[in-house]
TORVEXMI-31540 format. One record per residue: y, x, z of N, C-alpha, C, O in turn; chain. Coordinates in nm, 2 decimals, always signed. Layout:
<atoms>
@n_Y=Y, n_X=X, n_Z=Z, ca_Y=Y, ca_X=X, ca_Z=Z, c_Y=Y, c_X=X, c_Z=Z, o_Y=Y, o_X=X, o_Z=Z, chain=A
...
</atoms>
This chain:
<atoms>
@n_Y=+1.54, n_X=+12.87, n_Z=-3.12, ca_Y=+1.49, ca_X=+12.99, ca_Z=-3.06, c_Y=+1.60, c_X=+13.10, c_Z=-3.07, o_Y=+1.64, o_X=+13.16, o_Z=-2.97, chain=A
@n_Y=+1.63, n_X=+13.11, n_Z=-3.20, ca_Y=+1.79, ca_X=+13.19, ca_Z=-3.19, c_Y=+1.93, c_X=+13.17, c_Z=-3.10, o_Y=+2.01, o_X=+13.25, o_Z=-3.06, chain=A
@n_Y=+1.90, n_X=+13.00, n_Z=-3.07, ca_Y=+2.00, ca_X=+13.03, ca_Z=-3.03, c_Y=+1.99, c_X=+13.07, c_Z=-2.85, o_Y=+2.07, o_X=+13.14, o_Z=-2.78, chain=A
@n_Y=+1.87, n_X=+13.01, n_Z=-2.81, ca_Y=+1.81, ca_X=+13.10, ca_Z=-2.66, c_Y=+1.82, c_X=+13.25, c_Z=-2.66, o_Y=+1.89, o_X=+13.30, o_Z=-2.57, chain=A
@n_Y=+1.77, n_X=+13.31, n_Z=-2.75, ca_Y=+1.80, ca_X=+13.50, ca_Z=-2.76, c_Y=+1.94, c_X=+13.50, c_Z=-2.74, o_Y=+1.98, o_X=+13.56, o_Z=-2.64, chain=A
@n_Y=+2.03, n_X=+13.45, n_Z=-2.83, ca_Y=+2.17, ca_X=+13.49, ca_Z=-2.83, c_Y=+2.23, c_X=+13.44, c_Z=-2.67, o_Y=+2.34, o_X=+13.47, o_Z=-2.62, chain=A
@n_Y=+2.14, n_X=+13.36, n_Z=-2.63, ca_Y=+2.21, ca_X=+13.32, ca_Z=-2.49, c_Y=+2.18, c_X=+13.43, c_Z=-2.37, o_Y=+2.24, o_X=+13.46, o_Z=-2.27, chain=A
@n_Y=+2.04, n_X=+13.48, n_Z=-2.43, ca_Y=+1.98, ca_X=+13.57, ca_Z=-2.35, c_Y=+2.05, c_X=+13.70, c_Z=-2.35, o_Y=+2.06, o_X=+13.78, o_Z=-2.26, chain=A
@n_Y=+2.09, n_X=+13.72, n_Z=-2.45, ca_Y=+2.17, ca_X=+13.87, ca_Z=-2.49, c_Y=+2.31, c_X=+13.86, c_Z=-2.42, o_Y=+2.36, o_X=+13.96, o_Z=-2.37, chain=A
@n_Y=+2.39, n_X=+13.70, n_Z=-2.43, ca_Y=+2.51, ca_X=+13.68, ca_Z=-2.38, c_Y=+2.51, c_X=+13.75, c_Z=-2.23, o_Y=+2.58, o_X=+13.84, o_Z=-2.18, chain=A
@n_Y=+2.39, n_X=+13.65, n_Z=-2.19, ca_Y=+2.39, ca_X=+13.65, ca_Z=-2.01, c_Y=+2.40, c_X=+13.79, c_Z=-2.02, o_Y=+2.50, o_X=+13.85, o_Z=-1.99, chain=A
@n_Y=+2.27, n_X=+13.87, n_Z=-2.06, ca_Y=+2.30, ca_X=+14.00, ca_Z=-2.02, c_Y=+2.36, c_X=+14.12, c_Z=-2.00, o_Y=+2.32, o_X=+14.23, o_Z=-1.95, chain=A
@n_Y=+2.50, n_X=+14.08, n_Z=-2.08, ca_Y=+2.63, ca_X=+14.17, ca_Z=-2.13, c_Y=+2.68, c_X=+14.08, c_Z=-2.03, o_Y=+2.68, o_X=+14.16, o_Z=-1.93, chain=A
@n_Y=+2.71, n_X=+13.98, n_Z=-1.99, ca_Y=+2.76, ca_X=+13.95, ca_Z=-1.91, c_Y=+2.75, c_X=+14.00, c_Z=-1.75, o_Y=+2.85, o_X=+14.05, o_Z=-1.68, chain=A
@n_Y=+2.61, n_X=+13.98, n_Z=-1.71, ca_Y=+2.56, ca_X=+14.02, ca_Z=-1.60, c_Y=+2.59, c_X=+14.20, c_Z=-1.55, o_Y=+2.63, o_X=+14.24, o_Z=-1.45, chain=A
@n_Y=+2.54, n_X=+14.28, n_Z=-1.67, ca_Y=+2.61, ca_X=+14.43, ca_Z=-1.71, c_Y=+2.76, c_X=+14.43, c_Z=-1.66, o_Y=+2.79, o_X=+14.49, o_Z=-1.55, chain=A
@n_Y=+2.88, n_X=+14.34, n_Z=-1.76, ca_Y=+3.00, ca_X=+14.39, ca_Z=-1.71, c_Y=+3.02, c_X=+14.31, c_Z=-1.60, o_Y=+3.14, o_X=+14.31, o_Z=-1.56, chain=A
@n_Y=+2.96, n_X=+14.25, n_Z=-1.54, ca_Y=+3.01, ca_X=+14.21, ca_Z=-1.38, c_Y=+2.96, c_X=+14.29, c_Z=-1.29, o_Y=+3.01, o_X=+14.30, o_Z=-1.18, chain=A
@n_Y=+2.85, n_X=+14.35, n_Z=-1.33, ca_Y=+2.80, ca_X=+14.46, ca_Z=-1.21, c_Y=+2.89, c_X=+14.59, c_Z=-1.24, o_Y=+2.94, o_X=+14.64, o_Z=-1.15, chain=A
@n_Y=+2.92, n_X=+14.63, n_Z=-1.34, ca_Y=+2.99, ca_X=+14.75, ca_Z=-1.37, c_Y=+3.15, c_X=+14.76, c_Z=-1.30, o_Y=+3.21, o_X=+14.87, o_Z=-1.27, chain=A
@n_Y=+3.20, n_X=+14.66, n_Z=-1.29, ca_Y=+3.35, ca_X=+14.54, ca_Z=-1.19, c_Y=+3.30, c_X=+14.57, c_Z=-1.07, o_Y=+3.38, o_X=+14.63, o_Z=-0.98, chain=A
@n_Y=+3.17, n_X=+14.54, n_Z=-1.03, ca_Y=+3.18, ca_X=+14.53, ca_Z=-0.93, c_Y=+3.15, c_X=+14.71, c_Z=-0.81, o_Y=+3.18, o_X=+14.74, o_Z=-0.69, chain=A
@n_Y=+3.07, n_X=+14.78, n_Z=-0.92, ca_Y=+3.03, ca_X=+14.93, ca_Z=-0.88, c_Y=+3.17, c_X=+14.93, c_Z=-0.88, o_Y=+3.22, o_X=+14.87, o_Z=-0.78, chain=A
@n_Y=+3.24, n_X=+14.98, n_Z=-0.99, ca_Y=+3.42, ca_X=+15.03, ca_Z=-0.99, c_Y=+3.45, c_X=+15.01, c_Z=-0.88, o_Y=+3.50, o_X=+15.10, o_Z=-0.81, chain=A
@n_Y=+3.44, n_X=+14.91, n_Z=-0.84, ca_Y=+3.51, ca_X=+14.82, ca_Z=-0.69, c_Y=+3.49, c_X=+14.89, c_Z=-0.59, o_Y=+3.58, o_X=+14.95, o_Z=-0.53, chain=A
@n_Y=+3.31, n_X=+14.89, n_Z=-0.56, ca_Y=+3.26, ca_X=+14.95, ca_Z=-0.45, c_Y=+3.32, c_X=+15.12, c_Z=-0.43, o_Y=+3.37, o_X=+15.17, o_Z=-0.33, chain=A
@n_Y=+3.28, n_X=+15.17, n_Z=-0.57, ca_Y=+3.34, ca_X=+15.35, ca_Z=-0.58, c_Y=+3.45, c_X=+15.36, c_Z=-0.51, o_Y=+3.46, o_X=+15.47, o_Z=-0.45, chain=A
@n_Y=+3.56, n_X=+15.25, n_Z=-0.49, ca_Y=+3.71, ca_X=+15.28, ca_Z=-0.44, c_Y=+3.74, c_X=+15.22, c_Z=-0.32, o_Y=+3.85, o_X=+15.19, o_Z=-0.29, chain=A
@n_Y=+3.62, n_X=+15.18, n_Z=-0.25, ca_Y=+3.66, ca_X=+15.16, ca_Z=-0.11, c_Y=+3.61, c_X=+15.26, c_Z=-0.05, o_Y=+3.50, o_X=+15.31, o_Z=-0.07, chain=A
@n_Y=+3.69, n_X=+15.32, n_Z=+0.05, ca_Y=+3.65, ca_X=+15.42, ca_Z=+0.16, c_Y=+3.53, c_X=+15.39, c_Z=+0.25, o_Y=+3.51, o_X=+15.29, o_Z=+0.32, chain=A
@n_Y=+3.45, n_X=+15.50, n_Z=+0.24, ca_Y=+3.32, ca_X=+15.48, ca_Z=+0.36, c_Y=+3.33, c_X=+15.47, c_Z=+0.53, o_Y=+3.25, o_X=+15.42, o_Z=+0.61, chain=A
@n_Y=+3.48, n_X=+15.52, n_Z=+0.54, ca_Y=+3.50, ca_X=+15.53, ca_Z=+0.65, c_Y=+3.50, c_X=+15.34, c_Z=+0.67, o_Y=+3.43, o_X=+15.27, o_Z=+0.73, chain=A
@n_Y=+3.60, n_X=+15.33, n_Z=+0.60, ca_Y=+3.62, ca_X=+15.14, ca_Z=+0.59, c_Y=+3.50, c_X=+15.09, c_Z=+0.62, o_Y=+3.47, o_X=+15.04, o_Z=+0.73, chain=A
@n_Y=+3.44, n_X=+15.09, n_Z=+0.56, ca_Y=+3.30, ca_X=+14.98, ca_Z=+0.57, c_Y=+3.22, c_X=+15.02, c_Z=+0.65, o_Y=+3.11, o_X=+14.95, o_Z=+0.66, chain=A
@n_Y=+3.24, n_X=+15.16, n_Z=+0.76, ca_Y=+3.18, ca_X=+15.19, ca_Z=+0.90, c_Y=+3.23, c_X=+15.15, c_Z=+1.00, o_Y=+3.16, o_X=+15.11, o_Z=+1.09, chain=A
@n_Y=+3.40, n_X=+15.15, n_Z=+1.00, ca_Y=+3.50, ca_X=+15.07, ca_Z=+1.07, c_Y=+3.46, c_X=+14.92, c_Z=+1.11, o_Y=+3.45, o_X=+14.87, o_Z=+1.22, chain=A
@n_Y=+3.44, n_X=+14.87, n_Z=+0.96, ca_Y=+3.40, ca_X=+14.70, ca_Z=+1.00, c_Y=+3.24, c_X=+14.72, c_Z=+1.02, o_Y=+3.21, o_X=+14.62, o_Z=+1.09, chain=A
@n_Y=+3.16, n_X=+14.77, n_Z=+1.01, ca_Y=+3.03, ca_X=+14.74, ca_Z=+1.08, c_Y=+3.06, c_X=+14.74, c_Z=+1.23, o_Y=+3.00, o_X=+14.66, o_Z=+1.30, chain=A
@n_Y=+3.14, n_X=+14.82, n_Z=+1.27, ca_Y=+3.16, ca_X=+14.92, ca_Z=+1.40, c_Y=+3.21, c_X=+14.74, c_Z=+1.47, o_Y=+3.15, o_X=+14.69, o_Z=+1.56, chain=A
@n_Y=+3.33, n_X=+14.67, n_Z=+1.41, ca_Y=+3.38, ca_X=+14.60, ca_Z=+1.49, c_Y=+3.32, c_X=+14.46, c_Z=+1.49, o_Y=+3.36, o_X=+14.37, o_Z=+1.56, chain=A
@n_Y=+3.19, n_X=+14.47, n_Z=+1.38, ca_Y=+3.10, ca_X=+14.35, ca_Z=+1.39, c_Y=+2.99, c_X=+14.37, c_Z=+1.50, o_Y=+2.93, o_X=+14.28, o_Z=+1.57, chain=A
@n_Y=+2.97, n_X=+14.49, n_Z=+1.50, ca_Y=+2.88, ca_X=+14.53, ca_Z=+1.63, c_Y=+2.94, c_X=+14.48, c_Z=+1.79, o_Y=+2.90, o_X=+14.41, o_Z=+1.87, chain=A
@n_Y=+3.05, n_X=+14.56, n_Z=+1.78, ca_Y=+3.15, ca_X=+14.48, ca_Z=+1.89, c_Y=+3.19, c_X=+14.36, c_Z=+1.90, o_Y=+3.24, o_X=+14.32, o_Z=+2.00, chain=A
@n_Y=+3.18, n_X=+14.29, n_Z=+1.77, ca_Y=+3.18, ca_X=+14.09, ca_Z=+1.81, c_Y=+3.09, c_X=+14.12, c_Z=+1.88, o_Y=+3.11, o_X=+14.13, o_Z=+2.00, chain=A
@n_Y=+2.95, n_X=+14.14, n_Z=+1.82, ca_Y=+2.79, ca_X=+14.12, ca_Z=+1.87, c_Y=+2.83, c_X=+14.10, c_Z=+2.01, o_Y=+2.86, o_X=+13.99, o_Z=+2.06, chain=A
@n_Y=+2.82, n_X=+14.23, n_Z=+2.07, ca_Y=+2.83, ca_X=+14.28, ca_Z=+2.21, c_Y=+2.93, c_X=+14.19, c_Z=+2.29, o_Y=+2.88, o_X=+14.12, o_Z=+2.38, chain=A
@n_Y=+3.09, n_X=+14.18, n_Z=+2.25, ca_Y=+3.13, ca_X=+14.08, ca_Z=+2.26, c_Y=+3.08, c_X=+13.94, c_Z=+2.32, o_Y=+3.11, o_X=+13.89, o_Z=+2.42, chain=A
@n_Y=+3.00, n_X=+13.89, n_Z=+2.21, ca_Y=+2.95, ca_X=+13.75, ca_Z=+2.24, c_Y=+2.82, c_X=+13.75, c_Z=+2.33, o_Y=+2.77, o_X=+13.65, o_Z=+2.38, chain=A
@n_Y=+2.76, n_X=+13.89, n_Z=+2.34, ca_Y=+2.64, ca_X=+13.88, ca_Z=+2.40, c_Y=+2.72, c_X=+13.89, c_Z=+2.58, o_Y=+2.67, o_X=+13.81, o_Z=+2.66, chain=A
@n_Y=+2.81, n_X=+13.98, n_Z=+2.62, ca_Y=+2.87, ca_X=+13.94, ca_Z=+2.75, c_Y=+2.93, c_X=+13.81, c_Z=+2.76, o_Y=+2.92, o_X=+13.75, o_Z=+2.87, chain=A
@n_Y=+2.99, n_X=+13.77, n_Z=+2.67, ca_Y=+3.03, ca_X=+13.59, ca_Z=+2.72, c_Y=+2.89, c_X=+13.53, c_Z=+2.76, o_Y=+2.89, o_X=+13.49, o_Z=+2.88, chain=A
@n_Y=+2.80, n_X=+13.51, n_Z=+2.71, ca_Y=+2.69, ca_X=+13.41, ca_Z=+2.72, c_Y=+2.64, c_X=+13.47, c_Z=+2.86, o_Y=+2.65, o_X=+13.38, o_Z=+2.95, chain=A
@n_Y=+2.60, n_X=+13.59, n_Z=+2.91, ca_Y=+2.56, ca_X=+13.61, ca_Z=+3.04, c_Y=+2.63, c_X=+13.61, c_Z=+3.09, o_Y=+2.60, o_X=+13.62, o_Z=+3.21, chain=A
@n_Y=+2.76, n_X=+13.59, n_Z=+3.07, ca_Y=+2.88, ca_X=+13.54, ca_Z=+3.23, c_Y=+2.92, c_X=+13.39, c_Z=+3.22, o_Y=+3.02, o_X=+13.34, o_Z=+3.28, chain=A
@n_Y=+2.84, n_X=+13.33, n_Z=+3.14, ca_Y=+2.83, ca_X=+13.19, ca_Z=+3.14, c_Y=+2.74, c_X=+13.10, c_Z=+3.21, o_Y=+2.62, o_X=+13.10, o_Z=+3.16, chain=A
@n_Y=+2.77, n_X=+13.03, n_Z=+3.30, ca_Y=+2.70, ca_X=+13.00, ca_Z=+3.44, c_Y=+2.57, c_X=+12.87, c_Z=+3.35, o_Y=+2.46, o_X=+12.84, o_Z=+3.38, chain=A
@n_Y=+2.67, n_X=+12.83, n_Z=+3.25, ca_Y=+2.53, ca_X=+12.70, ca_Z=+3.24, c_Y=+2.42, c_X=+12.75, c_Z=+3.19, o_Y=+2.31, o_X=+12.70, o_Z=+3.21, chain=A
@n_Y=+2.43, n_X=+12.85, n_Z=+3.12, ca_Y=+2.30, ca_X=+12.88, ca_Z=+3.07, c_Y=+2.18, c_X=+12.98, c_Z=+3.18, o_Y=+2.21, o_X=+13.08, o_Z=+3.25, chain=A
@n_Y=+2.06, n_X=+12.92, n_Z=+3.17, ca_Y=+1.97, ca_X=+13.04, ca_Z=+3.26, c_Y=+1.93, c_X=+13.15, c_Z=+3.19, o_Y=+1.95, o_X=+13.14, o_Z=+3.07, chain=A
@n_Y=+1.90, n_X=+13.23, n_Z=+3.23, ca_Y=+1.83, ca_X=+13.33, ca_Z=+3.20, c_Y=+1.73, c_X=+13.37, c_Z=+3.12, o_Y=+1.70, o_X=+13.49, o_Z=+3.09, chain=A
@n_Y=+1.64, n_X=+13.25, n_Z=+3.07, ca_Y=+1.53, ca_X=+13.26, ca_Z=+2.95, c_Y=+1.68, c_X=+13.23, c_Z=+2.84, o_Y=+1.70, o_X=+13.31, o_Z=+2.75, chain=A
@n_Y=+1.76, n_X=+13.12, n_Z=+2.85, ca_Y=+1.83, ca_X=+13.05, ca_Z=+2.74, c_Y=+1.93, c_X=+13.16, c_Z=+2.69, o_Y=+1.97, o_X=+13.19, o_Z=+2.58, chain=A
@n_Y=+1.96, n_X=+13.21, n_Z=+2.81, ca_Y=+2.07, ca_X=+13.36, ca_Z=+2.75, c_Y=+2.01, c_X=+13.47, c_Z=+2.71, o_Y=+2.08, o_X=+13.56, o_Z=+2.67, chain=A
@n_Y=+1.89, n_X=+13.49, n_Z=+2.71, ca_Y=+1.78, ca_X=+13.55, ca_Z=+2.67, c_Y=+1.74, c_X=+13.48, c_Z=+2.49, o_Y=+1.68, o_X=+13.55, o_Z=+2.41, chain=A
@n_Y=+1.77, n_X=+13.41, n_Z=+2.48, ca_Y=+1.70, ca_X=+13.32, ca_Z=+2.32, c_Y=+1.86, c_X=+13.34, c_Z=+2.26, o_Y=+1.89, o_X=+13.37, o_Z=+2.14, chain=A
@n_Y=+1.93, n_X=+13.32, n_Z=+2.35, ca_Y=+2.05, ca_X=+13.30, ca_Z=+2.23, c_Y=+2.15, c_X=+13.42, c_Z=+2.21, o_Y=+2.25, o_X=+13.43, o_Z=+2.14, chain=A
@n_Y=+2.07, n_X=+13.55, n_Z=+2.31, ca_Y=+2.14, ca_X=+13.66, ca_Z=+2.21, c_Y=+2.03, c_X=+13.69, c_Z=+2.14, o_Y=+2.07, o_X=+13.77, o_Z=+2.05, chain=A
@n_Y=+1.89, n_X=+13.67, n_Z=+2.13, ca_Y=+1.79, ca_X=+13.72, ca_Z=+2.04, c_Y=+1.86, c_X=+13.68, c_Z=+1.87, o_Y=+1.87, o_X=+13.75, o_Z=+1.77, chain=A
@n_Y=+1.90, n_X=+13.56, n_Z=+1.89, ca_Y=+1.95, ca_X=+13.46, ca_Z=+1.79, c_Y=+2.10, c_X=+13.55, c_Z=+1.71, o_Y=+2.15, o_X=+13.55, o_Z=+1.59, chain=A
@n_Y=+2.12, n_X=+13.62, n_Z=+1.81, ca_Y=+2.33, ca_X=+13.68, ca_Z=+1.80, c_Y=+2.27, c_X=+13.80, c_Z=+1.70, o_Y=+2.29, o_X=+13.81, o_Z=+1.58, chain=A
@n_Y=+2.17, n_X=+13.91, n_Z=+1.79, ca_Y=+2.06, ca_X=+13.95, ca_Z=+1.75, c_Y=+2.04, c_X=+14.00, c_Z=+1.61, o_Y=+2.10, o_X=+14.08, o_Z=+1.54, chain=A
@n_Y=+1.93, n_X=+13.90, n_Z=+1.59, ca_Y=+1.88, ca_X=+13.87, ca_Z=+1.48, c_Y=+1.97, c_X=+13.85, c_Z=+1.35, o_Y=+1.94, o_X=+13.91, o_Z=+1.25, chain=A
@n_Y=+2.13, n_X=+13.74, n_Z=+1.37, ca_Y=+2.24, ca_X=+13.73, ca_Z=+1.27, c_Y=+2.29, c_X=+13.83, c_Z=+1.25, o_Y=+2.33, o_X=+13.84, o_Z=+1.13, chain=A
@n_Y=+2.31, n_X=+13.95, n_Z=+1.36, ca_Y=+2.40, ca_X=+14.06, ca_Z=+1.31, c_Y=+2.31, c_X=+14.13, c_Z=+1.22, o_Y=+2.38, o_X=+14.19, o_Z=+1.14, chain=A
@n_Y=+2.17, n_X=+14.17, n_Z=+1.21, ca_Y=+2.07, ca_X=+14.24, ca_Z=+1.13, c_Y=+2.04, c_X=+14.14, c_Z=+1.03, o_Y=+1.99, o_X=+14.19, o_Z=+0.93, chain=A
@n_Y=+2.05, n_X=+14.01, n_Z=+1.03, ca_Y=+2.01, ca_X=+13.97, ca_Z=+0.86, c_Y=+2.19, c_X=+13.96, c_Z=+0.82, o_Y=+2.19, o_X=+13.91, o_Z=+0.70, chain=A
@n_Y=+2.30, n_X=+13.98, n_Z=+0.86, ca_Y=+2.47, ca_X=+14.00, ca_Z=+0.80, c_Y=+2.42, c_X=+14.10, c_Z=+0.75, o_Y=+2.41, o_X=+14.10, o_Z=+0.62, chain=A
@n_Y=+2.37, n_X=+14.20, n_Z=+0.81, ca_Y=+2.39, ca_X=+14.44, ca_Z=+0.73, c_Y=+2.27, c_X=+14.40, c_Z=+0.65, o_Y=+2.24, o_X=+14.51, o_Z=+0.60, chain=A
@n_Y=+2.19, n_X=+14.31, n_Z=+0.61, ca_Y=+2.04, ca_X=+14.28, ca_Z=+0.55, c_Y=+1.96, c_X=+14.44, c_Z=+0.56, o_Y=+1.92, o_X=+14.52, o_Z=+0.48, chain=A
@n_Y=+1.95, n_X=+14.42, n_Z=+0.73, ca_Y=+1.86, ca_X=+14.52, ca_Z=+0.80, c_Y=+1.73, c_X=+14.46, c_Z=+0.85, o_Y=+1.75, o_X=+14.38, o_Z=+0.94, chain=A
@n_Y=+1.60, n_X=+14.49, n_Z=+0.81, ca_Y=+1.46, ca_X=+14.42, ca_Z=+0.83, c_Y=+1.43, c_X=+14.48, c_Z=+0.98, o_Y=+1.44, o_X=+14.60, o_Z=+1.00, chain=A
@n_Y=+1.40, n_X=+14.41, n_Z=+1.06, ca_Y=+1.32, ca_X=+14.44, ca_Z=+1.20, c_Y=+1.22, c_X=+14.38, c_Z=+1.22, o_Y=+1.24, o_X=+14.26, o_Z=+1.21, chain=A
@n_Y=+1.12, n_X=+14.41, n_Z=+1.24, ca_Y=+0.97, ca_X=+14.39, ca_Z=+1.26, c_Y=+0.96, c_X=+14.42, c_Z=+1.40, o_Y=+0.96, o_X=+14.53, o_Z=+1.46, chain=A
@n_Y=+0.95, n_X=+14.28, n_Z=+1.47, ca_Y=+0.89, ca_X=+14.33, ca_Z=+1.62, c_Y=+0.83, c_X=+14.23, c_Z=+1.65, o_Y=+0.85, o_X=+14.12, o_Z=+1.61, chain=A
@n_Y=+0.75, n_X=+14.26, n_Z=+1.75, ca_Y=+0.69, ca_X=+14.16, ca_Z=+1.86, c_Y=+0.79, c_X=+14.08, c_Z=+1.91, o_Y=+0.90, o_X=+14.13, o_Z=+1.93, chain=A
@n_Y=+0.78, n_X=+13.97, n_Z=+1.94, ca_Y=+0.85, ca_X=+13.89, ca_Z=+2.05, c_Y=+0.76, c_X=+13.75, c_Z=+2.13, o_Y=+0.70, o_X=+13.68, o_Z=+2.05, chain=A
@n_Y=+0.76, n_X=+13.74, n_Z=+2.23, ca_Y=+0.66, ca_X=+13.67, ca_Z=+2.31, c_Y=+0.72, c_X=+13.51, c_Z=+2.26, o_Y=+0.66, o_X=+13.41, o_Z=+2.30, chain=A
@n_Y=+0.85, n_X=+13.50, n_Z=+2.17, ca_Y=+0.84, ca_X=+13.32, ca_Z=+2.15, c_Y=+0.80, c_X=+13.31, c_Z=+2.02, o_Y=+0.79, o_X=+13.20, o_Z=+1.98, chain=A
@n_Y=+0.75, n_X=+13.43, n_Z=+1.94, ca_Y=+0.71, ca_X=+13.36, ca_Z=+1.77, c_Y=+0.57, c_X=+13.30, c_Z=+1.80, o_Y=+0.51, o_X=+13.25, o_Z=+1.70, chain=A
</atoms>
């Protein structure tokens, strides 16, 4: 049983100085930075959502499903929750 607590106390000095590594970290990147790369993930998005509609094989429901899909990846990448209706769930 002792030696479970002392493992339990380990982890959590452990778990402490890896988060504390990791704040430090976050404190010294610039905000502007990590708006910059949202900004140019949004523009893959957009990006990849005009390839697929200037892409002749797909129709129009399927280029419809697979930017929902482009969509959906770029909001669970920022782990942003969207609640909507959609007529294929």
């Amino acid at each position: 049983m002792q030696n479970k607590r002392n493992n339990s106390v380990a982890l959590a000095l452990y778990h402490a100085a890896v988060g504390k590594i990791v704040l430090d970290y976050v404190e010294q990147i610039d905000s502007e930075a990590i708006e910059r790369a949202m900004e140019r993930r949004a523009v893959q998005t957009l990006e990849a959502m005009r390839r697929i509609l200037e892409d002749e094989r797909y129709t129009d429901p399927e280029c419809f499903e697979i930017i929902d899909d482009l969509v959906m990846q770029f909001f669970k990448e920022l782990e942003i929750k969207v609640e909507r209706h959609s007529e294929y769930d």
